[in-house]
C-alpha positions in Angstrom: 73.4 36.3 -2.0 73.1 39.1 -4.4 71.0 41.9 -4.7 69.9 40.5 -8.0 69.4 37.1 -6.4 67.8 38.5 -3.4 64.8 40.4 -5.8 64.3 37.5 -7.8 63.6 35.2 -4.8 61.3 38.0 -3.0 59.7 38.1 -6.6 59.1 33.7 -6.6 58.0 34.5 -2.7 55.3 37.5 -3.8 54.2 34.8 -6.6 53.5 31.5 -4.8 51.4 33.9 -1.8 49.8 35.8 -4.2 48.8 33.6 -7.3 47.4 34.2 -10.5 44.2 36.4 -10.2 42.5 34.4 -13.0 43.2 31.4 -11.0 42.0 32.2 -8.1 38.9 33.7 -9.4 38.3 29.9 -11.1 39.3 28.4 -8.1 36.5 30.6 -6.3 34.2 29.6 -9.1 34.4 25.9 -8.4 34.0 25.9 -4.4 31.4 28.2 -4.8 29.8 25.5 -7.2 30.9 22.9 -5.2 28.5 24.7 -2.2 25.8 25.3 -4.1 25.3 21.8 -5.9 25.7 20.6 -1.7 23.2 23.0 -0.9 20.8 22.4 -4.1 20.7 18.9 -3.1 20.3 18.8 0.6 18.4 22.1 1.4 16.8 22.4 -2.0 13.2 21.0 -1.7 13.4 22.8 2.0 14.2 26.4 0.4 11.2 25.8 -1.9 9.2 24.6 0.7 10.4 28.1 3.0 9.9 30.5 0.3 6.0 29.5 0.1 5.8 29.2 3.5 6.8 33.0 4.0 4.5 33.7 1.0 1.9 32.0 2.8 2.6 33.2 6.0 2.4 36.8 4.4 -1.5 36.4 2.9 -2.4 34.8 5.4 -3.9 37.0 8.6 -5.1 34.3 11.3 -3.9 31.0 12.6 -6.7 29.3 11.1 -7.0 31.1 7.6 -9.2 29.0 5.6 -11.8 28.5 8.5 -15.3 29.7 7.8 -17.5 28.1 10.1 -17.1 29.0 13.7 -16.9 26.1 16.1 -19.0 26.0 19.2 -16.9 25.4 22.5 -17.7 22.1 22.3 -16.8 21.3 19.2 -13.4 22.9 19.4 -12.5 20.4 22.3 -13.5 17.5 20.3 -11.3 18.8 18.2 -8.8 19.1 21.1 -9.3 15.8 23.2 -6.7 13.6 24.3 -3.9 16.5 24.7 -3.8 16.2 21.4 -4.1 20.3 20.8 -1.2 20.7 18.5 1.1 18.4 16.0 3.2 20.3 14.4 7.0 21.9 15.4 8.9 24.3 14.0 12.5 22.8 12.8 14.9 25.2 11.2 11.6 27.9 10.7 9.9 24.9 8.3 7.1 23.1 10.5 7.2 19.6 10.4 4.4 16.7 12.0 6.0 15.7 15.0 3.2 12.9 15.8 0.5 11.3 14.4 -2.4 13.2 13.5 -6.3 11.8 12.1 -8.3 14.1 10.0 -11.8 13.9 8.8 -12.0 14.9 5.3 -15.1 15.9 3.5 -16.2 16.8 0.1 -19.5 18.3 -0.3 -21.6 18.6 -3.4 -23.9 21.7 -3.3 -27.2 22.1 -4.8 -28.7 25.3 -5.1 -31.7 23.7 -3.2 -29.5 23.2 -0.6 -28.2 27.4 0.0 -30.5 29.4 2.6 -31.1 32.8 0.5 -29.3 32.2 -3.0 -30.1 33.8 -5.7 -29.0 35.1 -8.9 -28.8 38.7 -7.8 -26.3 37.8 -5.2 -24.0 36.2 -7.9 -24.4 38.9 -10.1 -23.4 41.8 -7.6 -20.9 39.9 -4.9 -19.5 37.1 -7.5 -20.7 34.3 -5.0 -21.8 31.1 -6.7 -23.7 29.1 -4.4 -22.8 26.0 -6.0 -18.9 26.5 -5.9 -18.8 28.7 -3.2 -20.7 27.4 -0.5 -20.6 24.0 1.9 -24.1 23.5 3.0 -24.8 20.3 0.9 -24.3 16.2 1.8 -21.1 14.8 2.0 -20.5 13.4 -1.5 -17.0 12.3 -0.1 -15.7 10.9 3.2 -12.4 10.3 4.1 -10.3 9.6 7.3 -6.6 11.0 6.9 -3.4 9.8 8.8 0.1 11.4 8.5 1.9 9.5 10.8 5.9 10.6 11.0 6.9 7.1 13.1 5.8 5.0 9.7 6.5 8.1 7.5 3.0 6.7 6.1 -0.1 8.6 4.9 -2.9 6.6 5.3 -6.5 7.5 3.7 -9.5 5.3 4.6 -12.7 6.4 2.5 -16.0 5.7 4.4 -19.1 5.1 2.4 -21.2 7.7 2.7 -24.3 5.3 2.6 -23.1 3.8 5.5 -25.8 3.5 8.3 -25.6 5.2 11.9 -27.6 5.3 14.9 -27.4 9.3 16.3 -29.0 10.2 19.4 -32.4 12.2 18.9 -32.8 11.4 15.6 -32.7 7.9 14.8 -31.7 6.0 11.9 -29.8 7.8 8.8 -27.2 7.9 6.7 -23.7 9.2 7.8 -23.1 11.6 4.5 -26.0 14.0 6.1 -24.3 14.6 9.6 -22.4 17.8 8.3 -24.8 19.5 6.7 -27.4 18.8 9.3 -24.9 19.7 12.7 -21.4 20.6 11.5 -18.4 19.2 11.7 -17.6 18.2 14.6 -20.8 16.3 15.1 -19.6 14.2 11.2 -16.0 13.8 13.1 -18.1 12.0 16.4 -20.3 10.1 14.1 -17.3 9.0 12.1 -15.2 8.4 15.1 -17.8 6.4 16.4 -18.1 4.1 13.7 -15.0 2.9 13.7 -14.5 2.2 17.7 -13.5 5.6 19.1 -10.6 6.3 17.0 -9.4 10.2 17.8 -9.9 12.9 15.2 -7.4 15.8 15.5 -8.7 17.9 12.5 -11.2 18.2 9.7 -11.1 19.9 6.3 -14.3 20.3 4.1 -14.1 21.5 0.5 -16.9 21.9 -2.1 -16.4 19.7 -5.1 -16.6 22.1 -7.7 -13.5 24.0 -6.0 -11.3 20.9 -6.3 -12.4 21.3 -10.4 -11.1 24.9 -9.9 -8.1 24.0 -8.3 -7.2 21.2 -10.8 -7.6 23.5 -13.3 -5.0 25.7 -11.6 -2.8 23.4 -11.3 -3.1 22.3 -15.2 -5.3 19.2 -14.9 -4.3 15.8 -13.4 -3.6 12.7 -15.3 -5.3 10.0 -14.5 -6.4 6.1 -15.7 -10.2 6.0 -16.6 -11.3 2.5 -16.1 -14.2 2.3 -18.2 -16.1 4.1 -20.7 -18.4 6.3 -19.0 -21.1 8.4 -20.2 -23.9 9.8 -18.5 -26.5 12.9 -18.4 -29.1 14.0 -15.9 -30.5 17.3 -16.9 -32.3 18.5 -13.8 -28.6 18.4 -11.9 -26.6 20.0 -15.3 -24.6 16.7 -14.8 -23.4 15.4 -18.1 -19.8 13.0 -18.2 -18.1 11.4 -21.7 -15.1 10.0 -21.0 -13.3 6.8 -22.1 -11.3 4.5 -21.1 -7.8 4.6 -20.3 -5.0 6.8 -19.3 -5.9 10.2 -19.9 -5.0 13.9 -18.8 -8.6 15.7 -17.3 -9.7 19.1 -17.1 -11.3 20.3 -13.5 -15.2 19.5 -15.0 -14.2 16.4 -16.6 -12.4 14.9 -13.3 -15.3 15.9 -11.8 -17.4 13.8 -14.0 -15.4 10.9 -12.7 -15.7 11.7 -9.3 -19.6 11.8 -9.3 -20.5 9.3 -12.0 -22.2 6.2 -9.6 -24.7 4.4 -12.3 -23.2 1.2 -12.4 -23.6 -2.4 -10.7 -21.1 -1.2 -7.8 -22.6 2.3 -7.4 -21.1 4.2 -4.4 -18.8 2.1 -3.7 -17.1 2.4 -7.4 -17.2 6.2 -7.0 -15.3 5.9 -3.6 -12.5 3.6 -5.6 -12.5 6.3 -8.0 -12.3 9.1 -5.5 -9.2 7.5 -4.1 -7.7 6.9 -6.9 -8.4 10.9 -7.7 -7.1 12.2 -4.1 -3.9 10.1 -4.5 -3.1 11.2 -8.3 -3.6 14.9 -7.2 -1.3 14.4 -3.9 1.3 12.8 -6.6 1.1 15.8 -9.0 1.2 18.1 -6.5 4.0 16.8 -4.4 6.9 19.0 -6.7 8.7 22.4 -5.9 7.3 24.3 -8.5 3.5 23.7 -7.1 4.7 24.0 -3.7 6.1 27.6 -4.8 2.7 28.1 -5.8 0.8 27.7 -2.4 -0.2 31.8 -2.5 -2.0 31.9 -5.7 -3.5 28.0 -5.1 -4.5 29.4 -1.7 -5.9 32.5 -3.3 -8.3 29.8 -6.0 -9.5 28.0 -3.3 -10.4 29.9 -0.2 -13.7 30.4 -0.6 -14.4 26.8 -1.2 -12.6 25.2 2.2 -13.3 25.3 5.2 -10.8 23.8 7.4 -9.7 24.1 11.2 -5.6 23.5 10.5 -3.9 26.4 11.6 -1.1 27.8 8.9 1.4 26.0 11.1 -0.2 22.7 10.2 -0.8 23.1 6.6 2.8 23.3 6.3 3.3 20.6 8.1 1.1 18.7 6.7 2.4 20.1 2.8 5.9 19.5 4.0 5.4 15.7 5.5 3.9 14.8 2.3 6.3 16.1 0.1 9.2 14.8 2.0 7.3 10.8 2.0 5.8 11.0 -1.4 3.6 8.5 -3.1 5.3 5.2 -2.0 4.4 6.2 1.4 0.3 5.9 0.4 -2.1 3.5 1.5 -5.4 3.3 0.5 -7.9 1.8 2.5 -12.4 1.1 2.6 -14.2 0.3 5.3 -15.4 -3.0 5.4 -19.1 -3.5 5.1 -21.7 -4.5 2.5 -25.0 -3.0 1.3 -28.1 -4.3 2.8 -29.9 -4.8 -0.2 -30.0 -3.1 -3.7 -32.1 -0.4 -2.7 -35.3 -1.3 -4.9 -37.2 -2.3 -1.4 -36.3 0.2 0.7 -33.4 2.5 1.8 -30.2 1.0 0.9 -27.8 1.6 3.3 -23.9 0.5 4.0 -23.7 -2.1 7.0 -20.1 -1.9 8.7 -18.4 -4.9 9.5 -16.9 -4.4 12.8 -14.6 -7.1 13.0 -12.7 -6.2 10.0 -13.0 -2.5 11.0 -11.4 -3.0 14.1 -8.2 -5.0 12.2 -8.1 -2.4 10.3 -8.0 0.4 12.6 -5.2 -1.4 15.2 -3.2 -2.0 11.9 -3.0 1.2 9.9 -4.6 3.9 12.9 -2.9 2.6 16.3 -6.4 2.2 17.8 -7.1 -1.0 19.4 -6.0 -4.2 18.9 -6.1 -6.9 15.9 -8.6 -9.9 16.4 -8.3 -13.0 15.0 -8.4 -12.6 11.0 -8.8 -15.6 8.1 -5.6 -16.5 6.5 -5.9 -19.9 5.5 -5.7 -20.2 1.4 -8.7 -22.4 0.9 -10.5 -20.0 2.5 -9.1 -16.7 0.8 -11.3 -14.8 -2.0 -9.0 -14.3 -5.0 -9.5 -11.9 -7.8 -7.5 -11.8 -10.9 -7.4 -8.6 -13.5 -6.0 -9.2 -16.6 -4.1 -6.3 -17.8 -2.1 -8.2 -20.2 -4.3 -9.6 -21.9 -2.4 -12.7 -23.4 -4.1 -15.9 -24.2 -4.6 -18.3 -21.3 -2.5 -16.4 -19.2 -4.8 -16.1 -16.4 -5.7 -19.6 -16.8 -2.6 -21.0 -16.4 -1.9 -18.7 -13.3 -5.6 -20.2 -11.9 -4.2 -23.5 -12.5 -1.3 -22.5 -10.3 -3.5 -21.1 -7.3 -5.8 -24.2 -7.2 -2.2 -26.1 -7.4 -1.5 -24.3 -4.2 -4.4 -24.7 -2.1 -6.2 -21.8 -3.3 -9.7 -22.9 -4.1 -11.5 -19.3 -4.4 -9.9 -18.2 -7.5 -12.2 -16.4 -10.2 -11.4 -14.0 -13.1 -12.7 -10.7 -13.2 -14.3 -9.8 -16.4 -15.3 -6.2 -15.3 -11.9 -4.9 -16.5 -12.0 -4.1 -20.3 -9.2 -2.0 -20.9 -5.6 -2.8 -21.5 -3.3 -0.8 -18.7 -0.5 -2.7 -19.9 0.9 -2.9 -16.6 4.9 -3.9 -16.2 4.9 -5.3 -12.8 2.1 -7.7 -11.2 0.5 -5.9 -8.4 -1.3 -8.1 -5.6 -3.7 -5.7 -3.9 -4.8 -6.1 0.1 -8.6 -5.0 -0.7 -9.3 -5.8 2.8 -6.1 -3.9 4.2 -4.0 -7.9 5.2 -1.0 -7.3 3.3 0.0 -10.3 4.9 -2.7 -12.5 2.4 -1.3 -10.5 -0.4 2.9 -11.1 0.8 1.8 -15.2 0.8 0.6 -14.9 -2.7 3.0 -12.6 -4.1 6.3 -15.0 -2.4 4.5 -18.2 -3.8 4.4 -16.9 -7.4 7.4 -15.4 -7.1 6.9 -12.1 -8.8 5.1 -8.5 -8.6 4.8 -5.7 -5.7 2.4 -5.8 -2.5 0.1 -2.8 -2.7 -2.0 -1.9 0.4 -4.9 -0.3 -1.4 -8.8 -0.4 -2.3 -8.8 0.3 -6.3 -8.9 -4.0 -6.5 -12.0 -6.3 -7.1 -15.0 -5.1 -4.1 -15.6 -8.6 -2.7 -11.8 -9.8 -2.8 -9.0 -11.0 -0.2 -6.7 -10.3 -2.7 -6.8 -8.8 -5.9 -4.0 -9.7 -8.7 -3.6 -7.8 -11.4 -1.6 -9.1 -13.7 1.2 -7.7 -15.6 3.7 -8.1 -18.2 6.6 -9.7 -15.2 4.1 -12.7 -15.2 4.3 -14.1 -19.5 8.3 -13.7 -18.4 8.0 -15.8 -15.2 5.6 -18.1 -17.1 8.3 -18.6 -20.1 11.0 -19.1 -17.6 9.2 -21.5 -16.1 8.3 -23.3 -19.5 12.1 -23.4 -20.1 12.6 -25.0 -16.8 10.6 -28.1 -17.3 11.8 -28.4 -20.9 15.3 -28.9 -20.1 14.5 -30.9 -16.7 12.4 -33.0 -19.3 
């Protein structure tokens, strides 16, 4: 070989081991890409999720940051029973639930009545507001929580807070006065008790005008209103306008909503209301860009929680929630019925402790399920016309009654149009096995374990659009059999 050969072939060598630089630095370009998009997508909602958490961790100076009333001994091993003392594990620095955990959430509305020494020169000097700032008022909302990571299900059971208990030295009253009366803990026992023993981990209480503040942080929430509602009692500086239908609400406004109680199902329709309030907020909230958000959300609402989760579990708790999202929801009431309408005598809330104790071995792991009413004949069916098309629930009554469902009836409380694509059959009672039957029979629609259905009902059906398309289908059948 020459030495002309011999430098050209040590040139073609130098080349194909050291290529273009252009290409290399594109080549760079798309496996760095490449490793982010992998990253972005597995890791992404994690990052977020990390990022607040060190921003959290940073603000905040105790394991129990948002705690404000100190627990007695006592009450901390309520708290603490069973072994049950902590929930949550750290996995790659991001905690996570790692079992089951029950928590006792309550929402307290404040009077000014209410506040041992509160006045306005207080407010004026400090910048406390009794009313927003403080937790010594009834429980206007009660709620058992369960984030459980086996069913990655979060389950919320709202008890009614007319509902009547027996307490030891003091007789006969109702269960929304437990907290403000002895804390707590003693609310969590009372609770616990009335619905057979079930364990309770944790509790959180929160003043109701700090969830307006903290909706207002977070932009307002959207919402379906399901009637007109208007009401205003001066001595309280209550006043609520709202109408119905889907509709985006300020902090006051949802507030309205929450409290509002002056028609024929009283409590009980606020409770639905609540729910439906607690699970659009979760839904809203459950993003990256709110979860980045936790130190300045944290900084709103601090004065208006008081809550024995440790930092740890918040997180947890944030990240579980996140990672399940809405689907993973159930919504559930205790069952009971008033004793009377409260115009002769105290009106209370009477449990049912048969269905309570399905209830709880279904959706809380705590006992065992007794012997529950499936037969159709027997079954109380509501239906809600969202549609709104002539005869349509007619027809589908005609269907039922076909079927062996004799307890049919048409609920004429629901006035608005929701317009609602899919048919949703609603286990009021918490069977979704009732609600599976109906919904495989018809042929159409979703299950939904949840409580926003008809009070007294088995099942609730609302109806939607899927079910004029099943009902023309099946028009088209028998024509062309005929």
């Amino acid at each position: 070989m020459s030495k002309v050969e011999a430098r050209k072939t040590d040139r073609q060598h130098r080349k194909s081991n050291n290529p273009n630089p252009q290409m290399v630095r594109r080549q760079h370009t798309k496996k760095r890409s490449r490793v982010a998009l992998w990253l972005w997508l597995g890791l992404g909602s994690i990052g977020a999720f990390s990022a607040a958490a060190g921003a959290f961790l940073a603000v905040s100076l105790t394991s129990a940051p948002l705690q404000q009333r100190t627990l007695s001994a006592a009450d901390e091993a309520f708290f603490k029973q069973n072994g049950r003392e902590a929930f949550s594990r750290n996995l790659l620095q991001v905690p996570e639930v790692s079992q089951p955990v029950n928590i006792l959430l309550l929402g307290i509305k404040t009077n000014i009545s209410d506040v041992k020494n509160s006045n306005g020169k207080e407010r004026k000097k400090t910048g406390y507001d009794a009313e927003v700032d403080s937790l010594d008022g009834l429980s206007d909302t009660i709620m058992l929580l369960r984030f459980d990571p086996m069913t990655k299900r979060t389950t919320f059971m709202g008890i009614p807070r007319d509902t009547k208990i027996e307490r030891t030295g003091r007789g006969t009253e109702k269960i929304n006065a437990v907290d403000q009366e002895s804390g707590p803990a003693a609310a969590a026992l009372e609770v616990s008790k009335i619905l057979g023993g079930v364990k309770i981990d944790r509790y959180i209480r929160v003043n109701n005008l700090g969830v307006a503040k903290l909706v207002d942080e977070l932009g307002g929430v959207t919402v379906t209103v399901p009637k007109d509602i208007k009401y205003q009692d001066d001595s309280q500086h209550f006043y609520v306008n709202l109408k119905a239908g889907k509709q985006h609400l300020d902090g006051m406004k949802l507030l309205g909503l929450l409290r509002y109680r002056h028609d024929a199902n009283g409590d009980i329709g606020r409770m639905q209301r609540q729910q439906m309030v607690v699970k659009a907020l979760l839904e809203q909230s459950l993003n990256p860009m709110t979860i980045t958000r936790i130190p300045q959300l944290f900084t709103v609402i601090q004065h208006q929680v008081d809550t024995n989760l440790t930092v740890e579990e918040l997180l947890a708790l944030g990240g579980f929630s996140m990672q399940n999202g809405k689907s993973k929801m159930q919504m559930l009431m205790m069952p009971g019925d008033y004793n009377g309408d409260g115009k002769h005598g105290t009106s209370y809330w009477l449990a049912d402790q048969k269905g309570i104790q399905n209830m709880m071995a279904r959706y809380f792991d705590h006992g065992q399920i007794s012997l529950e009413q499936t037969n159709a004949e027997n079954l109380r069916v509501n239906i809600q016309d969202t549609s709104h098309f002539p005869d349509a629930t007619a027809r589908l009554i005609k269907r039922l009654n076909k079927a062996g469902y004799q307890n049919v009836h048409l609920d004429n409380n629901l006035k608005i149009k929701e317009d609602l694509p899919t048919t949703q059959f609603i286990a009021q009672k918490g069977n979704p096995i009732v609600a599976e039957g109906l919904a495989s029979l018809l042929g159409f629609g979703e299950v939904k374990v949840d409580s926003s259905g008809s009070l007294y009902s088995d099942v609730t059906i609302k109806l939607g659009r899927d079910w004029l398309q099943k009902e023309q289908d099946y028009k088209s059948l028998n024509q062309t059999v005929n």
